[in-house]
C-alpha positions as a printed NumPy array, in Angstrom:
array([[ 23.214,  -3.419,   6.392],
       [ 23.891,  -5.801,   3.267],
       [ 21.157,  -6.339,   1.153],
       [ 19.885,  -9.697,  -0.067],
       [ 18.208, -10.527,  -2.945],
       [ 14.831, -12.935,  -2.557],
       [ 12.896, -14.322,  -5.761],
       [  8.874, -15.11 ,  -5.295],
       [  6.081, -16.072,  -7.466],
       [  2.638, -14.617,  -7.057],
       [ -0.26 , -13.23 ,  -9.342],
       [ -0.041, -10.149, -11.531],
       [ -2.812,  -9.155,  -9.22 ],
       [ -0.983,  -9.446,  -5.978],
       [  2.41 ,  -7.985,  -7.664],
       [  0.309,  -4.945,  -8.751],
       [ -1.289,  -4.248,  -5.29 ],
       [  1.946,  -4.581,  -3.909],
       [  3.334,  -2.069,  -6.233],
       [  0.616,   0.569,  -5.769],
       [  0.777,   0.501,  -2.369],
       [  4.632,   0.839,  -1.822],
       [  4.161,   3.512,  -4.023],
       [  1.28 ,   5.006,  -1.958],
       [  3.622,   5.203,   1.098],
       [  6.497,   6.179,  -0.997],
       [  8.844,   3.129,  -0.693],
       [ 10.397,   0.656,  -2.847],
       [  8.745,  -2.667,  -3.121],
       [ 11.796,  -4.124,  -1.715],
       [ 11.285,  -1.597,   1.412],
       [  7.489,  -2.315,   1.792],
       [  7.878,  -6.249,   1.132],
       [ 10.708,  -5.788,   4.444],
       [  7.527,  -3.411,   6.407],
       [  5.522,  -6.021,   6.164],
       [  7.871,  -8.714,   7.197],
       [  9.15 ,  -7.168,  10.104],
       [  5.196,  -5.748,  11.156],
       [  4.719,  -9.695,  10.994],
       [  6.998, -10.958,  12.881],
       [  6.834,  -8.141,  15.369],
       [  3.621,  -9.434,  16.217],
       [  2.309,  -5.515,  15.231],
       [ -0.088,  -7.2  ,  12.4  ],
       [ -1.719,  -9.918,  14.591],
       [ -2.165,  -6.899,  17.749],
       [ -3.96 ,  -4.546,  15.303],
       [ -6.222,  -7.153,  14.133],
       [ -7.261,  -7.987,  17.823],
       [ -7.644,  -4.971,  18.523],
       [ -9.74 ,  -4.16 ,  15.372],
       [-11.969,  -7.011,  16.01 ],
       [-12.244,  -5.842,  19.96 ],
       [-13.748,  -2.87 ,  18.969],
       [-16.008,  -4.18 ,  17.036],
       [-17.181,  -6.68 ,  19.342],
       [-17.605,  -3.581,  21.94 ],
       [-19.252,  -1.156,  19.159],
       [-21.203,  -3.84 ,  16.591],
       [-24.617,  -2.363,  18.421],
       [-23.934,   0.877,  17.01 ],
       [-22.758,  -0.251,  13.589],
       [-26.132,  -2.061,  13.389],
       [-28.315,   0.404,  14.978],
       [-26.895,   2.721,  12.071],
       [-27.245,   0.205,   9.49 ],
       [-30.744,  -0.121,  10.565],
       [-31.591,   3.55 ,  10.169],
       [-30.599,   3.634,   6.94 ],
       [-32.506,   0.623,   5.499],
       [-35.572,   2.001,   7.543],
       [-38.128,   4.137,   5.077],
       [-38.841,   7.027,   5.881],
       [-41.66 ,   7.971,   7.731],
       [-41.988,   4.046,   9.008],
       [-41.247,   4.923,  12.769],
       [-43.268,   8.036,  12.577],
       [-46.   ,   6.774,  14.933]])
C-alpha cells in the first residue's frame, strides 16, 4: 500500500507520549498514529470505553466497599 505523508501540530508533551508509547509496543509513530486511526474509526475505541464504564457501573460497590476498608482505622469496626 502507498504511503502518504501527513503534517500535524501538537505539544512537545503530546509528541513525546506519542513517541514513548509507539515505542512501548514496538512500532513507528507513523504505525501507531495509523493504530489509533483505524481503532477510531473502527468504532473499537468508543466499544472499549462502554464497556469499561459498564463494568464499573456493575462493580463501583466493590471498588467503594474496598476503598472504604482502607480509609477505615484499624480497630474502628472491632465492636
Amino acid at each position: 500500500m502507498a504511503k502518504t505523508q501527513l503534517g500535524a501540530r501538537v505539544d512537545e508533551d503530546i509528541a513525546e507520549l506519542a513517541r514513548k508509547r509507539a515505542a512501548d509496543l514496538g512500532l513507528s509513530i507513523g504505525d501507531y498514529l495509523a493504530r489509533l486511526v483505524q481503532d477510531d474509526a473502527s468504532g473499537l475505541r468508543a466499544r472499549a470505553v462502554d464497556a469499561a464504564a459498564r463494568f464499573l457501573a456493575d462493580h463501583q460497590a466493590v471498588f467503594d466497599e474496598a476503598e472504604q476498608e482502607q480509609q477505615t482505622p484499624p480497630g474502628a469496626r472491632a465492636a
